[in-house]
VOBA-1610 file (N, C-alpha, C; in pm, whole numbers, padded with zeros to 5 digits, always signed):
BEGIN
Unk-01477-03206-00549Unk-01333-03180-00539Unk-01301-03131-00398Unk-01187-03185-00352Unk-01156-03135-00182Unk-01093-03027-00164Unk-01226-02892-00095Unk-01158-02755-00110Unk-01040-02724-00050Unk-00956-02840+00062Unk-00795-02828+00127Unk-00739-02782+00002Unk-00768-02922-00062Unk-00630-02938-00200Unk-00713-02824-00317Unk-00765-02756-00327Unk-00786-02649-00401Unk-00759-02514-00385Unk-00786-02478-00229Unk-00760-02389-00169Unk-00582-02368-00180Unk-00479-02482-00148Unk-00347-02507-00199Unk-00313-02468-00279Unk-00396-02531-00367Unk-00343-02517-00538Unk-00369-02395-00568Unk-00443-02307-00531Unk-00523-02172-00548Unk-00398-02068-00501Unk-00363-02107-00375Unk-00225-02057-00317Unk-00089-02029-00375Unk-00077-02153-00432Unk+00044-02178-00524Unk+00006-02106-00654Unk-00083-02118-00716Unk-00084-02057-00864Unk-00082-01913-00828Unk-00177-01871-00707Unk-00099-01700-00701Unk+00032-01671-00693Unk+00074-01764-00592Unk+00215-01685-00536Unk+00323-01729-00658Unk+00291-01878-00712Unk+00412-01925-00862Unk+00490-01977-00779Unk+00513-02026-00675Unk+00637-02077-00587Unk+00514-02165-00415Unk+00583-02267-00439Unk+00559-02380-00318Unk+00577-02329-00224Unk+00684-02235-00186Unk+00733-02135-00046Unk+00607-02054-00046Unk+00589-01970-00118Unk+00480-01847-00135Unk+00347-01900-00075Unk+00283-02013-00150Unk+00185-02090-00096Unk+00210-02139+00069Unk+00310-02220+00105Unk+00306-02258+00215Unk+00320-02101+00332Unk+00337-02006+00296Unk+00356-01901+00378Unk+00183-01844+00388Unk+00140-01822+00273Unk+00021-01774+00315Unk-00079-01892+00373Unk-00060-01970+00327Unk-00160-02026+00423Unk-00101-02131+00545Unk-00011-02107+00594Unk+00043-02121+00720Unk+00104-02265+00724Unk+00137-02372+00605Unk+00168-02518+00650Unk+00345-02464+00572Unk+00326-02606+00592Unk+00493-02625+00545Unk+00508-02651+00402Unk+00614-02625+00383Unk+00614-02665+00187Unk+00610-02804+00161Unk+00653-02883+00222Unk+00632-03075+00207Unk+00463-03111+00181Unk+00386-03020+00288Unk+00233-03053+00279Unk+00167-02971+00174Unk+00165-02866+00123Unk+00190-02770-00015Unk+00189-02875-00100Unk+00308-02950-00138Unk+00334-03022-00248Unk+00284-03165-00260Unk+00248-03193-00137Unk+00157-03364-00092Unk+00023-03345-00144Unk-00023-03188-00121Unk-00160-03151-00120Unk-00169-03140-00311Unk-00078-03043-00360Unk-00126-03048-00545Unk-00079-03165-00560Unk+00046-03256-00582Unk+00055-03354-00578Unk-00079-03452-00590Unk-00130-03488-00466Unk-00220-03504-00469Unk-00391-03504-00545Unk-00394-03377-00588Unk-00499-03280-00623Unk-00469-03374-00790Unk-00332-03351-00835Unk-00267-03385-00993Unk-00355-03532-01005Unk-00335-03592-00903Unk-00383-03734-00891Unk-00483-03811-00912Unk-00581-03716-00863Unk-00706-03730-00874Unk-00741-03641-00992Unk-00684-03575-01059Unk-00751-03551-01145Unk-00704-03590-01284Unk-00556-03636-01265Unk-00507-03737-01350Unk-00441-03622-01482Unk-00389-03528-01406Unk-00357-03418-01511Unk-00252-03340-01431Unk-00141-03286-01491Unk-00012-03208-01427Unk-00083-03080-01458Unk-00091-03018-01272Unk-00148-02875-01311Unk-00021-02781-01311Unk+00074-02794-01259Unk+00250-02742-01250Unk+00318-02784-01367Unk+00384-02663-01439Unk+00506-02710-01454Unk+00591-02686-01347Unk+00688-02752-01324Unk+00822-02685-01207Unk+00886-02693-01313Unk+01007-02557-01208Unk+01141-02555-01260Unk+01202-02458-01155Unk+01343-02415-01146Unk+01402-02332-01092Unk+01348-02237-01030Unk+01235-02165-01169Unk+01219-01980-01147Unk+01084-01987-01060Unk+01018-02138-01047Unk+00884-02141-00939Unk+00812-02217-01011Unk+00662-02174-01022Unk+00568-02276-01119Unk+00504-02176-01209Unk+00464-02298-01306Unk+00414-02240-01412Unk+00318-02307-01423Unk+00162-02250-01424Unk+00051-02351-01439Unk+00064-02395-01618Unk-00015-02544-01608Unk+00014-02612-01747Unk-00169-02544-01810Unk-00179-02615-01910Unk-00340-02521-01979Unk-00459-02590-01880Unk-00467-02721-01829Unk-00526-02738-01735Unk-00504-02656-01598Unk-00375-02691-01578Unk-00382-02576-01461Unk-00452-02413-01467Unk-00419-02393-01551Unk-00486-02231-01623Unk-00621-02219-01588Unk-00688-02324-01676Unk-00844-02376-01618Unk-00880-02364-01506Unk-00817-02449-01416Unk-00851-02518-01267Unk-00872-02348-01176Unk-00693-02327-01236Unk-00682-02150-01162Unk-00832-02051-01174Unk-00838-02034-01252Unk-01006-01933-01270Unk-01092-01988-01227Unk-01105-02161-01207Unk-01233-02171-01115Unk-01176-02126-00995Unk-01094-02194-00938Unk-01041-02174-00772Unk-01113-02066-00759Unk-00999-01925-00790Unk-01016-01843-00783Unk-01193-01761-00788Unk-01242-01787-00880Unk-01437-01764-00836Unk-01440-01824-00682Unk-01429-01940-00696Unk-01477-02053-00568Unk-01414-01951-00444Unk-01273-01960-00443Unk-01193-01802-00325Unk-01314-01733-00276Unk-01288-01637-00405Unk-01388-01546-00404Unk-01513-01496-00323Unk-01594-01636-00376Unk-01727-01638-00359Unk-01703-01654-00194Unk-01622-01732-00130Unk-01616-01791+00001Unk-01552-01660+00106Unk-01475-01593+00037Unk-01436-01458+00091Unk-01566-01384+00165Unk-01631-01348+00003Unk-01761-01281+00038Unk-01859-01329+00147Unk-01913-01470+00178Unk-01956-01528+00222Unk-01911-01490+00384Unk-01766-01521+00432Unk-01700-01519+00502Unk-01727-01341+00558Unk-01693-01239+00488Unk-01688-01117+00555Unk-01855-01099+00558Unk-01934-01153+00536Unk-02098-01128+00560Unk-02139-01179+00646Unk-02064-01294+00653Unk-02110-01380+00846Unk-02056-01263+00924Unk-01960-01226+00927Unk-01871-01107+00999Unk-01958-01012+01061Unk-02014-00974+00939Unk-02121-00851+00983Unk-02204-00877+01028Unk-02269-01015+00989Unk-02431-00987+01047Unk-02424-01036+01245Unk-02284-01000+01283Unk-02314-01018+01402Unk-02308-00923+01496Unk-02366-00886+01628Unk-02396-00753+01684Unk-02310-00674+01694Unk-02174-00653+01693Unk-02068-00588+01695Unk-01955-00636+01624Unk-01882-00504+01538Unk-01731-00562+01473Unk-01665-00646+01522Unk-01654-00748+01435Unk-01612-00865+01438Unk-01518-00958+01332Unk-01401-00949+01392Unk-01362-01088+01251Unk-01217-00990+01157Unk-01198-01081+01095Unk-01094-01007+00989Unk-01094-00900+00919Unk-01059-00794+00953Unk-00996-00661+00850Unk-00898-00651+00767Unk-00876-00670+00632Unk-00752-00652+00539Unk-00779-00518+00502Unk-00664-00404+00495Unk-00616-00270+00495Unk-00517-00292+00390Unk-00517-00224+00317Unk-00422-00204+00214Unk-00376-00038+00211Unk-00253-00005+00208Unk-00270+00105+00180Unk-00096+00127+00109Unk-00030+00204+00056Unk+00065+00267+00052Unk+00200+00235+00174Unk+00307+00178+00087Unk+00384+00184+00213Unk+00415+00270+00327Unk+00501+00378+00249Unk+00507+00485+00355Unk+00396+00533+00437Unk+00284+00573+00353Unk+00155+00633+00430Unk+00129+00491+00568Unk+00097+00420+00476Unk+00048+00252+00588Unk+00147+00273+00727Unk+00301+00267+00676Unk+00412+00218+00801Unk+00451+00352+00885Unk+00428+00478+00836Unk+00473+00592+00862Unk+00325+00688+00919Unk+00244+00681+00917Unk+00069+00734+00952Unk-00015+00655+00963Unk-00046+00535+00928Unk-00137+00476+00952Unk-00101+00383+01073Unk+00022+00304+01079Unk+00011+00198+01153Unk+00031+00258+01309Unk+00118+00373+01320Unk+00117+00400+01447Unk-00037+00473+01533Unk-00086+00495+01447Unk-00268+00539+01511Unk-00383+00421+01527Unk-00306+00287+01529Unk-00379+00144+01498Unk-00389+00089+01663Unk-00321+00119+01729Unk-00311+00117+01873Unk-00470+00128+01943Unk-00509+00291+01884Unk-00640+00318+01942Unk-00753+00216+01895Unk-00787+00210+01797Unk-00858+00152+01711Unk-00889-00016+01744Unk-00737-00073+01817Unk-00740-00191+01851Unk-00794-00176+01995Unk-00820-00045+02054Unk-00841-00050+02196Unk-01020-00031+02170Unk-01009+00029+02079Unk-01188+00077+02041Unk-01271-00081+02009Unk-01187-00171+01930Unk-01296-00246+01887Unk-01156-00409+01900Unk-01149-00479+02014Unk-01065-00567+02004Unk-01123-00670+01976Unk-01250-00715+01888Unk-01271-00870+01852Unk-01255-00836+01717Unk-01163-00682+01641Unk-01171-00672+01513Unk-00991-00736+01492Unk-00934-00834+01409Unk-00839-00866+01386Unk-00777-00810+01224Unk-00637-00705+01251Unk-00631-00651+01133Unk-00492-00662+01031Unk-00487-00699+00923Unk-00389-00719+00828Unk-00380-00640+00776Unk-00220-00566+00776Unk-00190-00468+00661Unk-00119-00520+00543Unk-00146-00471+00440Unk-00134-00508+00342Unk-00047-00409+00253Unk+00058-00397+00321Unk+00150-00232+00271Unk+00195-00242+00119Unk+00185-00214+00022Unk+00211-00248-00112Unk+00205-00070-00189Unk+00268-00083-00265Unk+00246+00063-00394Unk+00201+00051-00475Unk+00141-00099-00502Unk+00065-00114-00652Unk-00081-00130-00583Unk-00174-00139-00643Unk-00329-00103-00647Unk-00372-00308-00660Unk-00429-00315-00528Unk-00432-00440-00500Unk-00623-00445-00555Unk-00702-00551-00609Unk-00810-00569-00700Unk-00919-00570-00527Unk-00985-00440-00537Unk-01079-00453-00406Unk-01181-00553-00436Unk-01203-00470-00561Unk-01373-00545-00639Unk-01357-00705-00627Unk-01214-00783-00604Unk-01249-00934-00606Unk-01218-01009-00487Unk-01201-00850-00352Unk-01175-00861-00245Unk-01037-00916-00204Unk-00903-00879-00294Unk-00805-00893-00253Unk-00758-00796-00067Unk-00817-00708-00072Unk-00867-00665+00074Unk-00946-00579+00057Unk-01027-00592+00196Unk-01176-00539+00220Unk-01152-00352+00184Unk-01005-00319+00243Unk-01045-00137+00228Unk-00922-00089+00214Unk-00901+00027+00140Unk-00792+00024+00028Unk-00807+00184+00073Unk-00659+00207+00150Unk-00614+00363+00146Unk-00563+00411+00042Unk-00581+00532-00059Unk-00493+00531-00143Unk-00496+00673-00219Unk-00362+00740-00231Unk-00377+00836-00254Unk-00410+00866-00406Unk-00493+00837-00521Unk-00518+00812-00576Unk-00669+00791-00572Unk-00735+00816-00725Unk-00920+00789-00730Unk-00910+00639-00767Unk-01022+00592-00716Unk-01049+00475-00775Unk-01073+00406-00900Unk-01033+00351-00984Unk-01029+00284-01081Unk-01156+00192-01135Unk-01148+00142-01053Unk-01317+00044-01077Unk-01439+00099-01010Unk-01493+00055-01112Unk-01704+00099-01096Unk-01753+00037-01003Unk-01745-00094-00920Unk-01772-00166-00846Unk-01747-00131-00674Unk-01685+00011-00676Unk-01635+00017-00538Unk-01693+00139-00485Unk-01683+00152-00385Unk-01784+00283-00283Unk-01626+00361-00275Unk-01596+00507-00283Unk-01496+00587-00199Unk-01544+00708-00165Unk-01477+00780-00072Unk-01485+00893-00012Unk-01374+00975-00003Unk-01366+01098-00011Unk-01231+01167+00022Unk-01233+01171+00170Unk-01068+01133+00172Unk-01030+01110+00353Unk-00956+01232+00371Unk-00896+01287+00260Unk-00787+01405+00317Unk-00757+01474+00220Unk-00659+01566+00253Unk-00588+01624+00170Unk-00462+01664+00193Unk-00357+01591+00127Unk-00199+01604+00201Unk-00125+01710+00115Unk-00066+01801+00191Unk+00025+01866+00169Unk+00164+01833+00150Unk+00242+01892+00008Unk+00366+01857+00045Unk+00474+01963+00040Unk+00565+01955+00093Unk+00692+02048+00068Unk+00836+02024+00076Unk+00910+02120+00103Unk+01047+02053+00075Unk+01136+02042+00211Unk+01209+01941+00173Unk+01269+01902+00340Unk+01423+01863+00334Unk+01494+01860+00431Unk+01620+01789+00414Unk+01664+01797+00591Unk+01795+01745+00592Unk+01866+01703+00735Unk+01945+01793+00738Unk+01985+01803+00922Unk+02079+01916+00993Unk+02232+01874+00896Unk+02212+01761+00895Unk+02373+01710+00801Unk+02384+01790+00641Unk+02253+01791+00605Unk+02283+01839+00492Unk+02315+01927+00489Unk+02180+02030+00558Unk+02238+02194+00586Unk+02383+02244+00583Unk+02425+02153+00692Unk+02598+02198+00780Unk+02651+02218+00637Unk+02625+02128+00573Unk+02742+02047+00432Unk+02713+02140+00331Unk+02594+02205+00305Unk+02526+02287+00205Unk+02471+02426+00212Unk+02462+02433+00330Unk+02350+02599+00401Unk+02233+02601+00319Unk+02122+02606+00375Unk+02022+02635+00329Unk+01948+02735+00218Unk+01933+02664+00133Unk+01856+02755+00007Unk+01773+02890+00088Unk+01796+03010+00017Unk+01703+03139+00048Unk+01612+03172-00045Unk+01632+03111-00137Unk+01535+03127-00260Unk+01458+03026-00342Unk+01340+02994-00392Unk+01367+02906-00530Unk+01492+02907-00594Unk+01551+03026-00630Unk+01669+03068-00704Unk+01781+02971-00694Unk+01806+02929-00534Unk+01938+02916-00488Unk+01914+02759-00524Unk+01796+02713-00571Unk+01786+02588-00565Unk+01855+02479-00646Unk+01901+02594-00746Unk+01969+02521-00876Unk+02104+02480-00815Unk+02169+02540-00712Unk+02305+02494-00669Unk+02305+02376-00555Unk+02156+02322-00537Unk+02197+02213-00446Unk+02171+02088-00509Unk+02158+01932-00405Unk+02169+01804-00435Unk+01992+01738-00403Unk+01944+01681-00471Unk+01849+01650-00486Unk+01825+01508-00443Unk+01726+01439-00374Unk+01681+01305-00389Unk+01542+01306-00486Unk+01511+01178-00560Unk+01397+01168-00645Unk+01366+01054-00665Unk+01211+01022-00706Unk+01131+00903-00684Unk+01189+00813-00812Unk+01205+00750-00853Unk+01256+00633-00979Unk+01207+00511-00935Unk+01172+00446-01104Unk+01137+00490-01224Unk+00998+00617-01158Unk+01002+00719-01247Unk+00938+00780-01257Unk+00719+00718-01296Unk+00744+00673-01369Unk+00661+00593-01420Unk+00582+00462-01332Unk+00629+00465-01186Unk+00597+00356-01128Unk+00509+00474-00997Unk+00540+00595-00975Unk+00540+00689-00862Unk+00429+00649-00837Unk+00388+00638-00677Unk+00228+00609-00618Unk+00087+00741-00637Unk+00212+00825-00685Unk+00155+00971-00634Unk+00173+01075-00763Unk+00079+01185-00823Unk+00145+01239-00922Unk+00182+01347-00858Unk+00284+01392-00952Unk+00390+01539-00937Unk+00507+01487-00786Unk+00542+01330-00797Unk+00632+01319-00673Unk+00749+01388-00694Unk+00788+01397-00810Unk+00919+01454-00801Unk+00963+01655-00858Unk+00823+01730-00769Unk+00774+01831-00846Unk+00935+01909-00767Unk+01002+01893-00717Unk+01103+01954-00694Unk+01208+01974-00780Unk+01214+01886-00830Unk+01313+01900-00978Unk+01272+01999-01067Unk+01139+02034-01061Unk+01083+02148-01210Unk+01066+02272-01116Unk+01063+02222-00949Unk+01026+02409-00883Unk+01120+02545-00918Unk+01036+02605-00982Unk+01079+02720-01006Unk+01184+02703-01170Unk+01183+02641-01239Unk+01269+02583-01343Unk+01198+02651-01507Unk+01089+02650-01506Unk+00939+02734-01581Unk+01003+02642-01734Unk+01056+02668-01850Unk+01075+02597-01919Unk+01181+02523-01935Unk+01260+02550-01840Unk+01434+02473-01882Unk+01389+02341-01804Unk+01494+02222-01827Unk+01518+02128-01819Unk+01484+02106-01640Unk+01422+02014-01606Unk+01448+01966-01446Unk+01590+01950-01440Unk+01610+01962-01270Unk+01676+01931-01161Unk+01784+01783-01197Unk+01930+01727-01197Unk+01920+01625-01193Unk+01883+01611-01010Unk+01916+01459-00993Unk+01870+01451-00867Unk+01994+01370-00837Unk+02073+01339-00741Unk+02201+01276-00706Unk+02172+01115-00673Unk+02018+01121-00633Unk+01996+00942-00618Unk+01834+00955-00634Unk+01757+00844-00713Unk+01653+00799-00713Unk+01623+00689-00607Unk+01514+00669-00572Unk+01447+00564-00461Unk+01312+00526-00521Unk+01292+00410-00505Unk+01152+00381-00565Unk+01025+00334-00446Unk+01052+00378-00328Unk+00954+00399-00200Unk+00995+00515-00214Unk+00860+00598-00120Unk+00857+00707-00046Unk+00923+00700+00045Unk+00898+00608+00150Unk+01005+00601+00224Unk+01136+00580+00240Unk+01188+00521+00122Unk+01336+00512+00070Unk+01389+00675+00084Unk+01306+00744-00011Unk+01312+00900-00068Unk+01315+00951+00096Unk+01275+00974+00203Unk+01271+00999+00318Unk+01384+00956+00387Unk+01457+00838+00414Unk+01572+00767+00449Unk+01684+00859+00404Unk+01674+00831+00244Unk+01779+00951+00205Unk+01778+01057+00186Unk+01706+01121+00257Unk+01665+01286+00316Unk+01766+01280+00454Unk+01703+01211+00532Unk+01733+01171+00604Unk+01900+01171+00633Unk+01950+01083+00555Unk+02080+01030+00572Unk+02199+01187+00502Unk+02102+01306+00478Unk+02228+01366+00398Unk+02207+01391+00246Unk+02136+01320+00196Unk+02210+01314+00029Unk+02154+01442-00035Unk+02051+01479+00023Unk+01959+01651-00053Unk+01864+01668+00003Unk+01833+01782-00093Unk+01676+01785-00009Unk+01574+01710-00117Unk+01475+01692-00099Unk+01349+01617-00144Unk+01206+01716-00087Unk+01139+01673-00211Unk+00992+01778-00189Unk+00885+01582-00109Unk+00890+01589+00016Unk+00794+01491+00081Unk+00663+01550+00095Unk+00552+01430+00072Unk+00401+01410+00180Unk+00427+01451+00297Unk+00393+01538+00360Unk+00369+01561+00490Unk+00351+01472+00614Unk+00272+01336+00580Unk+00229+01259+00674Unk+00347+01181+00680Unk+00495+01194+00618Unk+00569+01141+00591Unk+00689+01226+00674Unk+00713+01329+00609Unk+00782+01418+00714Unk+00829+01508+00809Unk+00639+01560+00819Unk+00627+01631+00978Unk+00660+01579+01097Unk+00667+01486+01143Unk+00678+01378+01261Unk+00801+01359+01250Unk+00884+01387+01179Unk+01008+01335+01205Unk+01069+01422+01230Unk+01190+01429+01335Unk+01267+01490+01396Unk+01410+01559+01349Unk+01430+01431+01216Unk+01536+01458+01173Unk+01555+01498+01029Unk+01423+01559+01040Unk+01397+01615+00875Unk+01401+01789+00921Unk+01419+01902+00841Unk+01419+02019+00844Unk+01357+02064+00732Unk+01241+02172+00773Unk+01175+02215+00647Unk+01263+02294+00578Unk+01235+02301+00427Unk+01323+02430+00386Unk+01203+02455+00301Unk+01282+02609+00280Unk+01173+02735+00233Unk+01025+02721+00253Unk+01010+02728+00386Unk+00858+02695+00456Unk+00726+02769+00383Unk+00746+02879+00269Unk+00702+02922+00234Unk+00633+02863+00136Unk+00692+02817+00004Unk+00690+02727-00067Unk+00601+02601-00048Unk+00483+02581-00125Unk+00381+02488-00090Unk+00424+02332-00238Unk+00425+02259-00203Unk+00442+02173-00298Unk+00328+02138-00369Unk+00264+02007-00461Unk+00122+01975-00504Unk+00054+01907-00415Unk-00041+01974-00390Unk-00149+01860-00269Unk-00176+01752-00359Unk-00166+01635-00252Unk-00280+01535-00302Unk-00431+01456-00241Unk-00527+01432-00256Unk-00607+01368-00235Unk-00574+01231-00181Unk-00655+01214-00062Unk-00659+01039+00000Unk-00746+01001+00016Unk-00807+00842-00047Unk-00920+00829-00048Unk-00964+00638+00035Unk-01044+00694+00081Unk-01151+00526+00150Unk-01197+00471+00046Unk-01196+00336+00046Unk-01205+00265-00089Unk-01234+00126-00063Unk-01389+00091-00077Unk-01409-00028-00028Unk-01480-00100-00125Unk-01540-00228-00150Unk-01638-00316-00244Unk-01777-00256-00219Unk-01815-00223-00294Unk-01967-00194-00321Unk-02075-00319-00222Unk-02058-00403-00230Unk-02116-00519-00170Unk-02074-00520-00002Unk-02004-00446+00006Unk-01929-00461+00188Unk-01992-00310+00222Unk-02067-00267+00131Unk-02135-00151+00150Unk-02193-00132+00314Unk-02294-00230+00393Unk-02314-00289+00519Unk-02236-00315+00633Unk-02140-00339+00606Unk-02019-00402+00663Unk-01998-00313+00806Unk-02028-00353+00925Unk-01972-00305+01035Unk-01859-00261+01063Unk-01738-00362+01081Unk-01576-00342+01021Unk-01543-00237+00933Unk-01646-00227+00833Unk-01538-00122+00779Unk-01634+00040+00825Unk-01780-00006+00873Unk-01770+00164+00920Unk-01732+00193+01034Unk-01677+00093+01110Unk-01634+00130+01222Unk-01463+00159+01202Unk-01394+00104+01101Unk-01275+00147+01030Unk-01233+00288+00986Unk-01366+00298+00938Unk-01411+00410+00801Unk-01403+00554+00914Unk-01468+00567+01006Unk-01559+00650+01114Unk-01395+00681+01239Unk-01334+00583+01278Unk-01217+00575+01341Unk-01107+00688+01281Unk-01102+00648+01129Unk-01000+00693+01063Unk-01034+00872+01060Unk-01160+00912+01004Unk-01222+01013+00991Unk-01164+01134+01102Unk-01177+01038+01224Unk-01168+01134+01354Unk-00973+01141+01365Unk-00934+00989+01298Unk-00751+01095+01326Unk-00720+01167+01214Unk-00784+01192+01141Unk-00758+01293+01048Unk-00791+01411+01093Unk-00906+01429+01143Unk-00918+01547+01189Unk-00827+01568+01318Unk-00782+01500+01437Unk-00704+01534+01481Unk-00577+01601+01423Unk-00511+01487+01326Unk-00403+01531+01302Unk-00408+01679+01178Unk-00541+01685+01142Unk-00509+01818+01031Unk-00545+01966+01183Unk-00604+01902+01289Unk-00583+02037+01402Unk-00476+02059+01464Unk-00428+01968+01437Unk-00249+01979+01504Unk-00124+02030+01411Unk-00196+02059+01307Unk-00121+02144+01151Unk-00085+02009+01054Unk-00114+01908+01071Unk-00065+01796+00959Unk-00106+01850+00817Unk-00206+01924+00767Unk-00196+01957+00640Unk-00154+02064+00591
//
């Protein structure tokens, strides 16, 4: 079978849409659809349904999908092991991590890292849901959160502090809380759906200081961290943020500095099998040292 037109078809059944496919793997949607098209042909079986909402693989297609996908796989692995076995980091890095953390702490310290090791080429992969390491959807997975699967190596990278924050706009509009106490008379931002949060206790500001009565309402939910930061930002309340989120910013103001929010844990998170892997200890070892910078400069 011709791994072009599989590799395609492999494309398309992830993404469910001819656009989706032609984006990740870089052609146009006409050659996308020449290529399964094609693929249907030779094998004398409709692996698509189409319609409006994208594709829908048919029960052959279903089939075809789980081999691809091994075949991916296996060629991934293959692929990041040539990588390594050559004298210096080399080759493709996929990073996954947390939006905010990824776009807000991670990506601006990527500068050095590209100056430390430039034949390493790196993809972020900014997402809030928990992308499958073990089948190498990417090689190393920031995440504030423990790992889930048995198959993977992690380490603790940190420990983030959080507390409560808001803007000079809000203040003017509100004056600043002096107490837990005073907290019940102001405007709140909060993470929504609750149930989706990257992080536990994100929305521990609503219950601070509250002991059995009812939480906080909150005047607007956001379902990024960084949304929740924006509208800190913009006025609307205060919000209990990650640190790596709103120390650096200029236009955030701590309130009641006293007041410690729930730490959380951040963890390195790679495939058991990439255990070897140059790339990622030279990833792994990079990262280590801006953490410690930034926790000597008060980040935690």
């Amino acid at each position: 079978m011709d791994w072009d037109k599989l590799k395609t078809f492999h494309a398309a059944a992830e993404a469910k849409s001819l656009t989706g496919a032609a984006e990740a793997l870089g052609l146009s949607q006409s050659a996308v659809s020449r290529q399964i098209s094609a693929l249907e042909a030779d094998l004398g079986v409709k692996l698509f349904h189409r319609h409006a909402r994208g594709l829908l693989l048919t029960e052959p297609g279903r089939l075809l999908s789980g081999a691809a996908g091994e075949v991916a796989t296996r060629i991934a692995w293959a692929e990041a092991k040539v990588h390594d076995s050559r004298d210096k980091p080399t080759g493709l890095l996929r990073v996954t991590a947390p939006t905010a953390m990824g776009a807000i702490w991670l990506v601006p310290r990527l500068p050095a890292f590209r100056t430390a090791y430039p034949s390493i080429k790196l993809r972020m992969l900014l997402v809030d849901h928990e992308l499958d390491i073990s089948n190498l959807e990417a090689d190393i997975a920031i995440r504030p959160w423990s790992a889930t699967q048995n198959d993977v190596v992690q380490r603790k990278l940190m420990e983030v502090g959080q507390h409560l924050y808001a803007s000079d706009a809000y203040l003017e509009r509100k004056g600043a809380p002096g107490s837990v106490e005073d907290l019940d008379g102001h405007e709140f931002v909060a993470y929504g759906p609750k149930r989706l949060a990257p992080i536990p206790n994100l929305n521990w500001q609503l219950t601070l200081g509250r002991g059995e009565r009812a939480p906080r309402e909150s005047v607007i939910e956001v379902s990024t961290i960084n949304g929740m930061m924006k509208s800190t930002e913009a006025g609307l309340g205060i919000c209990g943020l990650p640190d790596y989120v709103a120390r650096e910013n200029p236009k955030l103001v701590r309130v009641l500095p006293e007041i410690d929010g729930p730490p959380f844990e951040v963890f390195f998170v790679y495939p058991q099998e990439l255990k070897g892997s140059r790339r990622i200890a030279a990833f792994r070892e990079f990262l280590i040292e801006q953490v410690k910078l930034w926790e000597e400069s008060g980040g935690s």
